[in-house]
Backbone of each chain as ProteinMPNN parsed JSONL, in Angstrom:
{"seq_chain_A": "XXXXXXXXXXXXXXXXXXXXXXXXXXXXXXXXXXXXXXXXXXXXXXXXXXXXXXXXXXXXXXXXXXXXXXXXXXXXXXXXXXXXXXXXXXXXXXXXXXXXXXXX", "coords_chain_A": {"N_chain_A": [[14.901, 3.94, -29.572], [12.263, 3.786, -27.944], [13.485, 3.1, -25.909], [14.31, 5.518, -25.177], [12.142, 7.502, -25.456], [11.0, 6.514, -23.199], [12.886, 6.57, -20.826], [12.747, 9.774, -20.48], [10.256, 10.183, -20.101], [10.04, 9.151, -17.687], [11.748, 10.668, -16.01], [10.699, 13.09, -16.221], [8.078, 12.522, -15.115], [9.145, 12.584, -12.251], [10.345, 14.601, -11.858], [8.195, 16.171, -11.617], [6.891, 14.845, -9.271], [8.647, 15.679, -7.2], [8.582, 18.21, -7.583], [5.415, 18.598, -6.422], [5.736, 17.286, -4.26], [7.493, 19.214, -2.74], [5.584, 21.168, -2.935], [2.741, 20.817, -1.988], [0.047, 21.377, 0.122], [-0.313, 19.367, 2.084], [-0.201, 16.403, 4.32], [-1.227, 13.996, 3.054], [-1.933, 14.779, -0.222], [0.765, 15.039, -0.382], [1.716, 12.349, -0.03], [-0.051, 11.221, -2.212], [1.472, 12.675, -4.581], [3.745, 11.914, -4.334], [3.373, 9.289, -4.515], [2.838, 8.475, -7.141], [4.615, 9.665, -8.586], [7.112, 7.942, -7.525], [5.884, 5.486, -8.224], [5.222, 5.336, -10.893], [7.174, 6.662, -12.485], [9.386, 5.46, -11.468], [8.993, 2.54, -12.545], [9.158, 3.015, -15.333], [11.584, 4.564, -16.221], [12.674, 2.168, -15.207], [12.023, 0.122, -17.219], [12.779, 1.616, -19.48], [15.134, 1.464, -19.548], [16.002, -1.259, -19.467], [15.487, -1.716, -21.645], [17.532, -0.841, -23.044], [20.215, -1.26, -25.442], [23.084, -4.11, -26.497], [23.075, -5.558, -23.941], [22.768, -8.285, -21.672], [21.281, -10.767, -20.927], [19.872, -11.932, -18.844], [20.163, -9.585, -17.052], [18.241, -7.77, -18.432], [16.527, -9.373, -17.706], [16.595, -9.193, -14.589], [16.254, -6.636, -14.278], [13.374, -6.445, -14.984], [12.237, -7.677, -13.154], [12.991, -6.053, -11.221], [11.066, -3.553, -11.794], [8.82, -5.213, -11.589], [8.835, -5.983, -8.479], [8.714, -2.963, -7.886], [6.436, -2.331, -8.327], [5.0, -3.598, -7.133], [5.893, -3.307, -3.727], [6.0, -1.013, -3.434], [2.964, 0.783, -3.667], [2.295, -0.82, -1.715], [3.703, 0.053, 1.161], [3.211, 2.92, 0.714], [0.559, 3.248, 1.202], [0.283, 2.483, 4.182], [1.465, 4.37, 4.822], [-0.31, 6.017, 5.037], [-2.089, 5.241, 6.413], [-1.403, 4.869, 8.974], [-0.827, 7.258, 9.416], [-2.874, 8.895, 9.84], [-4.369, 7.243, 11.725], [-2.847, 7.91, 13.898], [-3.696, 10.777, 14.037], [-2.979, 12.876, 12.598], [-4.293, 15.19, 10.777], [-6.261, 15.178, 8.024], [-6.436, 17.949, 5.556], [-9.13, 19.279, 4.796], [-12.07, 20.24, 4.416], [-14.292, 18.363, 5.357], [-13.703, 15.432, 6.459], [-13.719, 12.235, 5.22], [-13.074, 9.952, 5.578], [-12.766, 9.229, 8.409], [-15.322, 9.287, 9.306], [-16.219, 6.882, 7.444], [-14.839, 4.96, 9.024], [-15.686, 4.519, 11.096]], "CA_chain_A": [[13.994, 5.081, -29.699], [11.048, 3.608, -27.275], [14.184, 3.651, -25.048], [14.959, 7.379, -24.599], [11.122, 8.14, -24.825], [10.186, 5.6, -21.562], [13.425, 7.275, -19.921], [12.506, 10.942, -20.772], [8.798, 10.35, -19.623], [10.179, 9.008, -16.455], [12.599, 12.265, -15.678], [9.885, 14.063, -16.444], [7.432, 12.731, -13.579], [10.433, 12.289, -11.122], [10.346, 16.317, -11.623], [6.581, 16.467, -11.353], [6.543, 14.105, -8.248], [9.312, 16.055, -6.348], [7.803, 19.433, -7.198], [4.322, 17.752, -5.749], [5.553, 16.705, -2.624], [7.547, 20.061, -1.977], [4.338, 22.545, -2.918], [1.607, 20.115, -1.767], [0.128, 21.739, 1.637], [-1.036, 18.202, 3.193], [0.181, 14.978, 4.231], [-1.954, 13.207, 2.25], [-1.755, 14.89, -1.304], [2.008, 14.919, -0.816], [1.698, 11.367, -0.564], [-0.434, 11.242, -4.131], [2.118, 13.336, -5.445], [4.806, 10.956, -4.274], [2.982, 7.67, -5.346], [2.431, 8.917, -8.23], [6.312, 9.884, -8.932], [7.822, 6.34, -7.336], [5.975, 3.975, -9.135], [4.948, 5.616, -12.617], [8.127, 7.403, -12.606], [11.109, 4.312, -11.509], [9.01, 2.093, -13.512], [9.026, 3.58, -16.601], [12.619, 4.355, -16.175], [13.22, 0.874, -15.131], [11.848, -0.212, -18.731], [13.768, 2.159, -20.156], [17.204, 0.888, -19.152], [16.106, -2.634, -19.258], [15.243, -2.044, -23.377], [18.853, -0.826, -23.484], [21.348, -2.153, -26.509], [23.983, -4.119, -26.26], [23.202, -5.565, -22.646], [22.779, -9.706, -21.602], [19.448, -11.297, -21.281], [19.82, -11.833, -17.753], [20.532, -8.3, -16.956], [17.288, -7.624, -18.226], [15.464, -9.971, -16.525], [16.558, -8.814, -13.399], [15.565, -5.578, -14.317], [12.381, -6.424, -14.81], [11.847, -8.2, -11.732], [12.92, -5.081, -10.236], [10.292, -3.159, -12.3], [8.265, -5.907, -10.949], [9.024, -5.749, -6.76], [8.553, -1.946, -7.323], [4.919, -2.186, -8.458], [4.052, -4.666, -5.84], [6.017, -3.125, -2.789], [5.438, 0.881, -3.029], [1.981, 1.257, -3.104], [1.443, -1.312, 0.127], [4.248, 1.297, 1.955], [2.4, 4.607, 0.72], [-0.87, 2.825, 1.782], [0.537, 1.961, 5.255], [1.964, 5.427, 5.423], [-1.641, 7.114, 4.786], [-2.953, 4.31, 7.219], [-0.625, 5.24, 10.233], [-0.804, 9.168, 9.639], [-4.102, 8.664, 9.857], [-4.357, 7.136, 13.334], [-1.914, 8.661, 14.417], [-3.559, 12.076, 14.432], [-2.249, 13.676, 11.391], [-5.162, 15.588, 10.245], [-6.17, 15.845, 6.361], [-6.846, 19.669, 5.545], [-10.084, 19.46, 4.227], [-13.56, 20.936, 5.342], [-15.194, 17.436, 6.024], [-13.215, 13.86, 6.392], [-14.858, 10.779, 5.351], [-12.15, 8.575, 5.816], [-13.092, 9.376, 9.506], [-16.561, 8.694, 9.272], [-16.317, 5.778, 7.355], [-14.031, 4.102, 9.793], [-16.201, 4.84, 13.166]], "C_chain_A": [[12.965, 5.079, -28.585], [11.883, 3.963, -25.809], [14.162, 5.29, -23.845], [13.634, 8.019, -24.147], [10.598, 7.561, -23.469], [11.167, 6.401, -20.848], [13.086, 9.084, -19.509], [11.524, 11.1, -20.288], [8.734, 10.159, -18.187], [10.848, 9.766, -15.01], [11.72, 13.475, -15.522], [8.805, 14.024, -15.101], [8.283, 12.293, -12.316], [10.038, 13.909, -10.983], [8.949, 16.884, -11.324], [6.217, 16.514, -9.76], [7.552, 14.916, -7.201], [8.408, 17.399, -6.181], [6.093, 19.389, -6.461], [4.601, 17.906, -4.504], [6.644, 18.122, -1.701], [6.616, 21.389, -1.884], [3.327, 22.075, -2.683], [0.821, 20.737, -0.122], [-0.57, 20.606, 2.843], [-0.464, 16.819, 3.426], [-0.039, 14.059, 3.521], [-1.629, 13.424, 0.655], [-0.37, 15.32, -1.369], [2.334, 13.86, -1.388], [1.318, 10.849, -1.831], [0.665, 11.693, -4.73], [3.101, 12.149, -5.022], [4.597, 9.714, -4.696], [2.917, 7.494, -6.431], [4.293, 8.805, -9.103], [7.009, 8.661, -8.664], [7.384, 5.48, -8.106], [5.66, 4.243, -10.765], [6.175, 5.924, -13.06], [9.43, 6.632, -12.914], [10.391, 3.429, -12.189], [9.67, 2.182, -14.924], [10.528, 3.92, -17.215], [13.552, 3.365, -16.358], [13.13, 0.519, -16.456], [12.678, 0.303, -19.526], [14.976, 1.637, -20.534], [16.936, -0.719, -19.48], [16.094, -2.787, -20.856], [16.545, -1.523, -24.059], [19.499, -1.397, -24.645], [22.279, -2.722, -25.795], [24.47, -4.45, -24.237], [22.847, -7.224, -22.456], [21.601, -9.526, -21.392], [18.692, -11.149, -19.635], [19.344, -10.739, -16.706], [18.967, -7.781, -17.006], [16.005, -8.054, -17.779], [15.009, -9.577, -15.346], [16.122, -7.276, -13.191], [13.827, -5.299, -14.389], [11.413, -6.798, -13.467], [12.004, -6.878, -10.492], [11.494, -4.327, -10.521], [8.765, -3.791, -11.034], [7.687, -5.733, -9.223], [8.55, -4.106, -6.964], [6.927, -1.73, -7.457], [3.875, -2.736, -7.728], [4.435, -3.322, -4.068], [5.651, -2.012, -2.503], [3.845, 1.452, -3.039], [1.799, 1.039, -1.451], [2.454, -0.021, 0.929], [3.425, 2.414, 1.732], [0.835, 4.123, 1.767], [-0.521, 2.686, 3.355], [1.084, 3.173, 5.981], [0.462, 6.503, 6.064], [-2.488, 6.293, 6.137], [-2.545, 4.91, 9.003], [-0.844, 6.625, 10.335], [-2.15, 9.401, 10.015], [-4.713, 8.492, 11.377], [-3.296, 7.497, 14.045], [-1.935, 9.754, 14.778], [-3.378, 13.136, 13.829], [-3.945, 14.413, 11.145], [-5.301, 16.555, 8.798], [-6.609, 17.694, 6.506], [-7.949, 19.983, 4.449], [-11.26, 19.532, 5.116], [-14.377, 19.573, 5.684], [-13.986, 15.803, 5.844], [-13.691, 12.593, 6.622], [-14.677, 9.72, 5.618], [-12.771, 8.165, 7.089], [-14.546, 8.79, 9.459], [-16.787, 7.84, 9.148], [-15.709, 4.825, 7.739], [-14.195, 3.919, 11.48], [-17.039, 3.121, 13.186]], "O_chain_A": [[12.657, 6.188, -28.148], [11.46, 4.665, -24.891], [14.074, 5.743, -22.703], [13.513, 8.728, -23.148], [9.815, 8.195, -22.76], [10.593, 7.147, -20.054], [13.199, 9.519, -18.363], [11.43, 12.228, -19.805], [7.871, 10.65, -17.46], [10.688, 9.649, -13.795], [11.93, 14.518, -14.904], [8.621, 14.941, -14.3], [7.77, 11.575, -11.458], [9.447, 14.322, -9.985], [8.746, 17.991, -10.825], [5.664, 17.396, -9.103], [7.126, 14.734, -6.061], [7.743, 17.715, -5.194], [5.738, 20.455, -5.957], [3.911, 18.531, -3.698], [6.688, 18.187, -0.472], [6.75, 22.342, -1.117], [2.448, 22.812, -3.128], [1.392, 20.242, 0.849], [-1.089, 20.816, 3.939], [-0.309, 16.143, 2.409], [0.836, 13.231, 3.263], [-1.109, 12.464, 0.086], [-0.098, 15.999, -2.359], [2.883, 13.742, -2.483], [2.074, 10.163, -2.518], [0.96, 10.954, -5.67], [2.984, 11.254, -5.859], [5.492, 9.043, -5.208], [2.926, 6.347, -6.877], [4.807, 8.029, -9.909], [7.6, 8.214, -9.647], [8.124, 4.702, -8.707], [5.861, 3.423, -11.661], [6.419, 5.453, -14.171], [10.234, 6.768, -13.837], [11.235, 3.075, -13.013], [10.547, 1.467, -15.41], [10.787, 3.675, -18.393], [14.579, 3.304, -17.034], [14.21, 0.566, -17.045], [13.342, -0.399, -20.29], [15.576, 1.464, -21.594], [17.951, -1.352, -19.771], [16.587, -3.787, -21.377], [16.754, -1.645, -25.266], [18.999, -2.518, -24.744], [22.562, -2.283, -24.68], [25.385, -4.028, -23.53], [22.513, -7.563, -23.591], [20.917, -8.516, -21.557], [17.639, -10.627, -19.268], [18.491, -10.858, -15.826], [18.402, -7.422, -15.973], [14.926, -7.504, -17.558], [13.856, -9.505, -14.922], [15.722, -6.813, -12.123], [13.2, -4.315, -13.996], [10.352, -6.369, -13.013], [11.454, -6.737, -9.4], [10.683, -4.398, -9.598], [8.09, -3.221, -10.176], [6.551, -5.46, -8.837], [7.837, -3.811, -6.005], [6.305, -0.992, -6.693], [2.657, -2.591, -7.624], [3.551, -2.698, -3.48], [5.021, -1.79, -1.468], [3.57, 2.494, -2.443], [1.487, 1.758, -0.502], [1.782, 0.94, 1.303], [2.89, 2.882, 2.737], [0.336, 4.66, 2.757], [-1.603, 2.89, 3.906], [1.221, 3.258, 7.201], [0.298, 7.284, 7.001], [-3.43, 6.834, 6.718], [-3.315, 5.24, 9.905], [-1.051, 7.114, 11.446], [-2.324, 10.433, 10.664], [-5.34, 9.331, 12.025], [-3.203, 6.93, 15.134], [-1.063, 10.252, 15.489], [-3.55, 14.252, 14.321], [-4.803, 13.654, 11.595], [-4.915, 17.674, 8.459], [-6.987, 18.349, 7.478], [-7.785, 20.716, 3.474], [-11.404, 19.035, 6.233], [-15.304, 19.815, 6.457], [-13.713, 15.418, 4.707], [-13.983, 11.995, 7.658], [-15.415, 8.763, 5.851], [-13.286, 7.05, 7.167], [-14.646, 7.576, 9.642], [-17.44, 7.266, 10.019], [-15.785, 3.767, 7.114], [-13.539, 3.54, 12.45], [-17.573, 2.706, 14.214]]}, "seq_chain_B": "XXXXXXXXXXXXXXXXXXXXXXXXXXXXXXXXXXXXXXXXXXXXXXXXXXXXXXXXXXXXXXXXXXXXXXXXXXXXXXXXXXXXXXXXXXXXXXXXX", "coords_chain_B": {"N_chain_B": [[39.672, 21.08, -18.428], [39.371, 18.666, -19.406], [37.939, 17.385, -17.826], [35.268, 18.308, -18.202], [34.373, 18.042, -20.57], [33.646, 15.615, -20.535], [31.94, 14.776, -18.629], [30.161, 16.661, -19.562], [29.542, 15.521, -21.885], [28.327, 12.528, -21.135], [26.161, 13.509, -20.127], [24.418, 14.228, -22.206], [23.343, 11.975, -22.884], [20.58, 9.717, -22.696], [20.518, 8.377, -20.705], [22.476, 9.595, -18.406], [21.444, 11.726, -18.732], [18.894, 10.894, -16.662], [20.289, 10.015, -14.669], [21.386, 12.374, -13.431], [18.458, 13.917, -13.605], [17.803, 12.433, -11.255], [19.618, 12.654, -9.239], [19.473, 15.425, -8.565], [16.623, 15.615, -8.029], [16.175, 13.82, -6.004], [18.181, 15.745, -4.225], [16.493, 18.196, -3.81], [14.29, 17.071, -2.479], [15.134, 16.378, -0.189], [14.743, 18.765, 1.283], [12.276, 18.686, 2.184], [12.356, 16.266, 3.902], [14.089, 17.143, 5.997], [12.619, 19.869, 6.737], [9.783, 18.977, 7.14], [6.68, 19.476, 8.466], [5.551, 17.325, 10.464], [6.097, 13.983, 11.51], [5.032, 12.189, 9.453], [5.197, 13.144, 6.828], [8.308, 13.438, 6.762], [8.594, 10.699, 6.633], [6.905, 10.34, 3.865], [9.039, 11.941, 2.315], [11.237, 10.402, 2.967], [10.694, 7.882, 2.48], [10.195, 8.094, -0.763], [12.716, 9.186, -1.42], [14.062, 6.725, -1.029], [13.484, 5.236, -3.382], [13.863, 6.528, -5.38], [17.287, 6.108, -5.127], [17.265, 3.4, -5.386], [16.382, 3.58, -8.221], [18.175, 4.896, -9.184], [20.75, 3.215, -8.51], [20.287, 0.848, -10.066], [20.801, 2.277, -12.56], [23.088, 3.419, -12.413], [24.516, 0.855, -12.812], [23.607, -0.213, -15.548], [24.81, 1.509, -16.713], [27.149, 1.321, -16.263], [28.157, -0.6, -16.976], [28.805, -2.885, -14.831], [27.019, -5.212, -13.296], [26.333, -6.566, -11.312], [25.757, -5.015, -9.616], [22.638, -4.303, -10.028], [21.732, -6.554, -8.503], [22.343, -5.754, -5.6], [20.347, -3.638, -5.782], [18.051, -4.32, -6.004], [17.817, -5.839, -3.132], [17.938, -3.175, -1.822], [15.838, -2.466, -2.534], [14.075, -4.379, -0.7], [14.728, -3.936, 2.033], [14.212, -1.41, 1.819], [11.383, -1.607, 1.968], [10.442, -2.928, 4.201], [11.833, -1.092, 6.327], [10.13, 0.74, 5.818], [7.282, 0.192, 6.485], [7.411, -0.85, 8.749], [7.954, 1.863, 10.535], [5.335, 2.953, 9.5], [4.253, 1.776, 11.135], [5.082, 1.913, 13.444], [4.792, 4.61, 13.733], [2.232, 4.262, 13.913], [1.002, 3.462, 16.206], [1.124, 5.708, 17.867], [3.245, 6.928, 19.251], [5.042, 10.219, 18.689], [7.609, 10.598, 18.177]], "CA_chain_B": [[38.593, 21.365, -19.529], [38.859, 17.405, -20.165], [36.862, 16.671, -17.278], [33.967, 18.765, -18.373], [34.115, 17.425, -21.556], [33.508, 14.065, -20.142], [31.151, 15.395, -18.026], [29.066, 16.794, -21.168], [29.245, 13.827, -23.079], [27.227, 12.071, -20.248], [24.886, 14.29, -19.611], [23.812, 14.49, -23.351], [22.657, 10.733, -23.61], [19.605, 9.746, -21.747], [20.598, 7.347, -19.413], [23.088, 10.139, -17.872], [20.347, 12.956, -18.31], [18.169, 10.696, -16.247], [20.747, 10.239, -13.591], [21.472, 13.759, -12.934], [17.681, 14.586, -12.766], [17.198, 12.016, -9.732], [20.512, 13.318, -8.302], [18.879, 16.583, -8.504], [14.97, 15.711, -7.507], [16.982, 14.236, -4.318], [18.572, 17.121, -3.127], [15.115, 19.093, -3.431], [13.01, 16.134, -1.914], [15.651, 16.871, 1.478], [14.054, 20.121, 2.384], [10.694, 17.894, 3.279], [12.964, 15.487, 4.991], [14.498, 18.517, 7.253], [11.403, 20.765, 7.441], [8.343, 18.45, 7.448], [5.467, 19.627, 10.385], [5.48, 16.326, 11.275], [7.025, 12.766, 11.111], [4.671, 10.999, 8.572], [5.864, 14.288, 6.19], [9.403, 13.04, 6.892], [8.391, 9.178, 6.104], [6.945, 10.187, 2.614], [10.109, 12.61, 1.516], [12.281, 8.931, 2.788], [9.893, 6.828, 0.873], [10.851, 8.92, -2.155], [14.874, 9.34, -1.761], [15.092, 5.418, -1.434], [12.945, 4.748, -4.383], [15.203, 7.044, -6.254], [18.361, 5.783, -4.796], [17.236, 2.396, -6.309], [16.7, 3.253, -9.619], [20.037, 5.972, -9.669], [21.792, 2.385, -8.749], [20.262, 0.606, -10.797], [20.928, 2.861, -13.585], [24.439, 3.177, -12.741], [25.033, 0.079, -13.418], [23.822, -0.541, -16.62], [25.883, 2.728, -17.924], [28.873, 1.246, -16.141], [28.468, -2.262, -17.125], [29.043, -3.355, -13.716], [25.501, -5.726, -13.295], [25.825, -7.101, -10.285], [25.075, -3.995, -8.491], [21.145, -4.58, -10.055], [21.362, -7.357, -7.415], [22.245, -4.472, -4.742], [19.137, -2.49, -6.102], [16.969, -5.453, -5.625], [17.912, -6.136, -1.956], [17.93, -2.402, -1.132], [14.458, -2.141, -2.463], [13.375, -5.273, 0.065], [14.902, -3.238, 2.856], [13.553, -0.312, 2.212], [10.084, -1.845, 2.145], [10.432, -3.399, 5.217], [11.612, -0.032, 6.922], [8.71, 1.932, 5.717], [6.553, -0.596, 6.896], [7.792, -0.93, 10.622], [8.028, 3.347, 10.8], [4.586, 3.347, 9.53], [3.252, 0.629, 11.87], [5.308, 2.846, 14.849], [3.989, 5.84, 13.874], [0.223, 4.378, 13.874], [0.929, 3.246, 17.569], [0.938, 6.954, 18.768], [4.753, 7.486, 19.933], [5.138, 10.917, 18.042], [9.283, 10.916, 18.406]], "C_chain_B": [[38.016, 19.767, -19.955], [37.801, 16.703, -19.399], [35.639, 16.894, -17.19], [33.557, 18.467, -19.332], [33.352, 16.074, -21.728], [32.578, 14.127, -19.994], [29.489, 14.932, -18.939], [28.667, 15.751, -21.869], [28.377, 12.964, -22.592], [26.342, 12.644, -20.38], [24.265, 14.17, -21.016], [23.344, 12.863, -23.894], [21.807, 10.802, -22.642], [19.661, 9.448, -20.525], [21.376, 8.043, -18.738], [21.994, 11.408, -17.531], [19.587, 12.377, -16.887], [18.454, 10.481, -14.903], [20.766, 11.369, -12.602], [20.056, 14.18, -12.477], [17.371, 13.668, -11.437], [17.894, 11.999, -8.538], [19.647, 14.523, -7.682], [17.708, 16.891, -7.317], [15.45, 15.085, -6.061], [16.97, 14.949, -3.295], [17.168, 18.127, -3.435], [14.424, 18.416, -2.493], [14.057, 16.011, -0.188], [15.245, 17.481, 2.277], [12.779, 19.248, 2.755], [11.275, 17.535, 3.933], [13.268, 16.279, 6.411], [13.6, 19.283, 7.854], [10.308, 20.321, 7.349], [8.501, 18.897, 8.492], [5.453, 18.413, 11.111], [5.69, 15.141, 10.853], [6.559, 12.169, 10.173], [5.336, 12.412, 6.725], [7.38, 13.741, 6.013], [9.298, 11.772, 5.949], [8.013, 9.353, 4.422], [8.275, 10.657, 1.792], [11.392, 11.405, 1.259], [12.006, 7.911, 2.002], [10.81, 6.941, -0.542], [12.046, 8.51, -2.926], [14.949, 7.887, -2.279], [14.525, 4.804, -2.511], [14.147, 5.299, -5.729], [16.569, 6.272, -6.364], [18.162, 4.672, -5.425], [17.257, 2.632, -7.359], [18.208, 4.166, -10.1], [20.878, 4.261, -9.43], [21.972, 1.401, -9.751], [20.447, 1.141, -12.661], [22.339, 3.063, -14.063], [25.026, 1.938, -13.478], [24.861, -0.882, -14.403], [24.431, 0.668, -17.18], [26.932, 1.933, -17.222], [29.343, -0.054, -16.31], [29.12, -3.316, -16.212], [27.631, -4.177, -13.373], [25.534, -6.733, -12.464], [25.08, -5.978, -8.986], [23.587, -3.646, -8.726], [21.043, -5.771, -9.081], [21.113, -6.826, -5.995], [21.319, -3.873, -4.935], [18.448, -2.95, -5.51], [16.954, -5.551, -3.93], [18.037, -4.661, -1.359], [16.189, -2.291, -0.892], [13.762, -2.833, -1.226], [13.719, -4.561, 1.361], [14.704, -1.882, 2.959], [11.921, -0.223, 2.6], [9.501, -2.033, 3.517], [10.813, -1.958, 6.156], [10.621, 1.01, 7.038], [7.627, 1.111, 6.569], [6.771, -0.465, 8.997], [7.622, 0.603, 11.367], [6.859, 3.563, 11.103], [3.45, 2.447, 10.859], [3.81, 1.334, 13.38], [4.764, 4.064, 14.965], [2.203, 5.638, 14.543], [-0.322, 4.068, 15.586], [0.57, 4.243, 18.148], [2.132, 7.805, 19.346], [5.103, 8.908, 18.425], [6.572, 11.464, 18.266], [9.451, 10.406, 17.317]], "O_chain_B": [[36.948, 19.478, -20.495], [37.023, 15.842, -19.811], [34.848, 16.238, -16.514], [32.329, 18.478, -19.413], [32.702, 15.617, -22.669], [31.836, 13.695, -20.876], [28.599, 14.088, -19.043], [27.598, 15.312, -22.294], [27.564, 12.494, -23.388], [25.443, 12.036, -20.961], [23.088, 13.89, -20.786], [23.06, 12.605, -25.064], [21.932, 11.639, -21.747], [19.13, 9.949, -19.533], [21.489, 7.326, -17.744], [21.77, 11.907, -16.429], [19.57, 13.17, -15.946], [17.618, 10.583, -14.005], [20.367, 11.405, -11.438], [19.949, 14.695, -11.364], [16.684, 14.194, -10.562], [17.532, 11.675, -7.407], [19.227, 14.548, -6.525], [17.64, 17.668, -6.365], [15.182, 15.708, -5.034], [16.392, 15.027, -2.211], [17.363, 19.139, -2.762], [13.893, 19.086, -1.606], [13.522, 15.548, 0.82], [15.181, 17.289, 3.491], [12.424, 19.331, 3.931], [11.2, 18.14, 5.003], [12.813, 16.069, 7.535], [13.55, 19.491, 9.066], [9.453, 21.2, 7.456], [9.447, 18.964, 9.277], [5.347, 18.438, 12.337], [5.491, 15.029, 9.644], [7.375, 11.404, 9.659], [5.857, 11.947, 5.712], [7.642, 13.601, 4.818], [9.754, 11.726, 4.807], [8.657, 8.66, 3.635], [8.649, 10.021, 0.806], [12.145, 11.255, 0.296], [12.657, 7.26, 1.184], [11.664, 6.25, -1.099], [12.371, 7.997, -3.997], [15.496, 7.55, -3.329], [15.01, 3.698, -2.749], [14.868, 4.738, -6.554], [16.975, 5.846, -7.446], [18.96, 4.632, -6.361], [18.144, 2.027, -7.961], [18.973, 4.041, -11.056], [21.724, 4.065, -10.303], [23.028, 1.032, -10.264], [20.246, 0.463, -13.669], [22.818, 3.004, -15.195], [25.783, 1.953, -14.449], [25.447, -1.963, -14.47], [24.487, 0.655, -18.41], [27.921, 1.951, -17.954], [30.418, -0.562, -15.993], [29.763, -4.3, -16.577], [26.871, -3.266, -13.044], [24.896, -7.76, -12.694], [24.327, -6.093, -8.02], [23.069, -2.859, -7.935], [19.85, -5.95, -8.836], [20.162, -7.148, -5.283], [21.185, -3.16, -3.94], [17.997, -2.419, -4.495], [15.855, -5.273, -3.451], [18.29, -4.755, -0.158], [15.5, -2.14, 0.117], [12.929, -2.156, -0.623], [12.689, -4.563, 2.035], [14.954, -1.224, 3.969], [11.32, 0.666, 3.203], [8.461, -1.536, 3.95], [9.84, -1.68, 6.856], [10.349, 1.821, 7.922], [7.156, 1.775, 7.492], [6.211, -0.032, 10.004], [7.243, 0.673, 12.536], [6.554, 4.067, 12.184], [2.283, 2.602, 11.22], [3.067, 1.306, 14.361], [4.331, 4.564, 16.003], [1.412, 6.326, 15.187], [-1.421, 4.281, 16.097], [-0.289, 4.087, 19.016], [2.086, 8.958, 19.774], [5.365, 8.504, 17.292], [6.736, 12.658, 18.517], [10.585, 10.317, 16.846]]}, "name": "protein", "num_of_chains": 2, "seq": "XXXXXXXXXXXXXXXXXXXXXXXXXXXXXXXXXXXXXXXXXXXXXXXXXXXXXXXXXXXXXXXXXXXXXXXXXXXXXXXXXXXXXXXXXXXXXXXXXXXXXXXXXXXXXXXXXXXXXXXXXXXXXXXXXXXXXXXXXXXXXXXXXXXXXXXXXXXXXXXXXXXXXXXXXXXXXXXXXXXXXXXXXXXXXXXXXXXXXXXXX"}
């Protein structure tokens, strides 16, 4: 039962997080919308499948460990994406940027 | 007719619903890939796909009771980390190709 609702909740911001990052008009709050969708989203999923029936012990170990690696590795990438776009030139689309300021 | 039957029968449990929508959210999350303004636009829509692409494999293969290919998930994820990482650390250089 906890199953179907962790998978169902996770389908649900998969569809959130796509529609996000194709109606978002900025580099930046695409990225929110996409960080948002990768790790709340394949978590939650991941759990899902890992609370499965009728599956070895193992199996879900390694599922968790995935769970795991995804909660560690995808922020530092989004963060590293926002870091580079950043110096790089990209410019947010807002009337004042503080990032800027607070990085002179 | 039997292979839509089949089909159906998937699609109506979760773990098949949940496939199809990240088949789906995919092929939408392409058009950024193709028509981002500019490359870090690109880098989040790839972010995305291969986050997906991990859990669609990992998902396959607990519906197909094949469970070594959660070892394949695992080692895509570490290589996808590592590609985002190196893109975003080329991008921050300044080379805008």
């Amino acid at each position: 039962m906890i199953e179907t609702f962790l998978l169902l909740m996770g389908s649900f911001i998969m569809v959130a997080g796509a529609v996000g990052v194709l109606r978002f008009p900025d580099v930046y709050t695409r990225l929110h919308a996409s960080t948002k969708c990768d790790t709340g989203g394949a978590m939650s999923i991941l759990l899902g499948a890992a609370l499965q029936i009728d599956m070895p012990v193992h199996v879900r170990l390694k599922l968790i460990i995935l769970v795991f690696l995804i909660a560690l590795i995808n922020p530092m990438v989004s963060h590293a994406i926002a870091r580079g776009a950043h110096r790089g030139g990209v410019k947010p689309d807002v009337t004042f940027d503080m990032y800027e300021r607070d990085s002179d | 007719m039997v292979e839509t039957d089949f089909l159906v029968s998937y699609l109506l449990r979760p773990l098949g619903l949940t496939i199809a929508v990240l088949a789906v959210t995919s092929l939408l999350l392409l058009y950024r890939v193709v028509r981002g303004p500019t490359l870090a636009d690109r880098m989040v829509g790839l972010n995305t796909i291969t986050t997906k692409m991990v859990v669609l494999i990992a998902l396959l293969a607990v519906l197909s009771q094949q469970y070594f290919m959660v070892d394949v998930a695992v080692v895509f994820l570490m290589v996808n980390a590592v590609g985002g990482l190196i893109l975003a650390k080329h991008y921050e250089k300044g080379d805008k190709t």
